[in-house]
C-alpha positions in Angstrom: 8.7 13.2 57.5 7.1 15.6 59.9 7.0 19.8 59.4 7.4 22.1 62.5 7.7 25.2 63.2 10.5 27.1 64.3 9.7 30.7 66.5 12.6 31.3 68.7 16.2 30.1 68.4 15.6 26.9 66.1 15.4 29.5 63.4 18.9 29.7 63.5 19.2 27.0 60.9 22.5 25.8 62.7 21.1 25.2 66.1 18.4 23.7 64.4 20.9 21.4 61.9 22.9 20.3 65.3 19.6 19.5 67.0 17.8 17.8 63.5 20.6 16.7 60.8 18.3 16.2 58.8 15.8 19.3 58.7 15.6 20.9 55.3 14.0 24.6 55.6 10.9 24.4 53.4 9.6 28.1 54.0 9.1 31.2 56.0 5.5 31.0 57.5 2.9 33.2 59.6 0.7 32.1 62.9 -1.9 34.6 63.6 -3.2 35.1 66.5 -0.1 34.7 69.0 2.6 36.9 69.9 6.2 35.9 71.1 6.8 35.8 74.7 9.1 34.2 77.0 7.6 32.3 79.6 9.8 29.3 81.0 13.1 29.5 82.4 16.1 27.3 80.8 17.9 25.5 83.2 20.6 24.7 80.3 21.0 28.6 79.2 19.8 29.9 82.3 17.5 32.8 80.9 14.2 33.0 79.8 13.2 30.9 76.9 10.4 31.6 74.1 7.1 31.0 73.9 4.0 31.4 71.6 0.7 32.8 73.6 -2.6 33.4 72.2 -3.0 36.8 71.2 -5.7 38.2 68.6 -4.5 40.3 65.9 -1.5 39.5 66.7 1.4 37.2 64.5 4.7 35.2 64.8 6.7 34.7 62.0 8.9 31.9 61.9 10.7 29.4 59.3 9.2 25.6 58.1 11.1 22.6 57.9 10.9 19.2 56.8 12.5 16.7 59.4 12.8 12.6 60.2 10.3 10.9 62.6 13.7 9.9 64.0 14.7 13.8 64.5 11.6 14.8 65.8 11.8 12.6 68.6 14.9 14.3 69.3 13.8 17.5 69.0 11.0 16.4 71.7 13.7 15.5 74.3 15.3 19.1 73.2 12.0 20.5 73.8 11.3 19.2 77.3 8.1 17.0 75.7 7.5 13.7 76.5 4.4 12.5 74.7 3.9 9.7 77.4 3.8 12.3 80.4 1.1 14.5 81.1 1.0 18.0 79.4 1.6 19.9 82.7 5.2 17.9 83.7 6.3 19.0 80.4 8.5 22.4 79.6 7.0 22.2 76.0 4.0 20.2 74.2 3.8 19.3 70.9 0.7 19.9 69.1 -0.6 20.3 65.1 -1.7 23.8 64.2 -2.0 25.7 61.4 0.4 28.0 59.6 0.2 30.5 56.6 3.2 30.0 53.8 4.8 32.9 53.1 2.2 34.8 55.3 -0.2 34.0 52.1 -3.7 33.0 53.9 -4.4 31.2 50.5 -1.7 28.4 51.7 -2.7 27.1 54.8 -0.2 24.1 56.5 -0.4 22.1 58.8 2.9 21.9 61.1 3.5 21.1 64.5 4.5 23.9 66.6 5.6 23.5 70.6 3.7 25.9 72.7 5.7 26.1 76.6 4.1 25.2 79.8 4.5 28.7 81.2 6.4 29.2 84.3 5.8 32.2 87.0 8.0 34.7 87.1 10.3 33.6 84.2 13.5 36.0 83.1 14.0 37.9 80.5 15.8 35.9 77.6 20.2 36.7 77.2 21.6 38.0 74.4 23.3 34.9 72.9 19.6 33.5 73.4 17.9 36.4 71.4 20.9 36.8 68.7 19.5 33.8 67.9 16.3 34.6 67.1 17.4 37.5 65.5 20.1 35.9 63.1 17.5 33.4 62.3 14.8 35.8 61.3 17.3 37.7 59.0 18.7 34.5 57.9 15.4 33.4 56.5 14.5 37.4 55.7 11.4 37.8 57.6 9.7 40.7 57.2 11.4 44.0 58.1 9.3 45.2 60.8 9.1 41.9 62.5 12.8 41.8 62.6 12.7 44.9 64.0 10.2 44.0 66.8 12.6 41.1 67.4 15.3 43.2 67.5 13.5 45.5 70.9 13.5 42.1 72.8 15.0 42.9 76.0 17.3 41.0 77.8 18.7 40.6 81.1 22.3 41.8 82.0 
């Protein structure tokens, strides 16, 4: 069993649930030092996609879950990362990092998280694309003001 960590639309535990049947959310969860951006395009939903980027003092909320090697590998192909290709021909790489439960810096885990090989000039993200993200983060109540920030994304028309 592998944990991961969902920032943008696999918060939305049914996306995530079509993509990993057998993901079980384990908890929300707080990465400091990066902020949310969007910085690939999506072929597939043709808008731009998120992202986490280092940023100090800044956070990303997100949800925890618990998911088959089996799922994870199909989350990979979801994701755009092959693990036998080189990190630039990827859209996403895979890699262990470290996440606070809860946002509680007294319970540190280790989960993987998928960080985006950033594109230039990537769109803005849609509205199906950012609902999301928002239903997700209110689905697993993430703090207030974070929702809110999510809620100022802007998207193209």
């Amino acid at each position: 069993m592998s944990l991961t960590f969902a920032y943008g639309s696999n918060m939305d535990f049914t996306q995530m649930r079509e993509r990993c049947p057998s993901a079980q959310f384990v908890c929300v969860a707080l990465l400091k030092n990066y902020r949310l951006d969007f910085t690939r395009k999506s072929t597939k939903r043709k808008c731009g996609v998120s992202d986490v980027v280092p940023a100090p003092d800044s956070v990303v909320w997100g949800a925890v879950y618990e998911i088959t090697e089996y799922d994870l590998a199909i989350l990979d192909w979801n994701e755009g990362y092959r693990p036998s290709r080189s990190a630039e021909s990827n859209a996403y790489n895979r890699r262990i990092g470290t996440i606070y439960q809860d946002g509680d810096e007294t319970k540190p885990l280790a989960v993987e998280i998928y960080f985006a090989v950033p594109q230039e000039n990537p769109p803005l993200p849609n509205q199906d694309y950012k609902d999301l993200i928002v239903n997700g983060a209110r689905q697993w109540k993430l703090p207030a003001d974070y929702i809110a920030k999510l809620e100022l994304i802007e998207v193209i028309l």
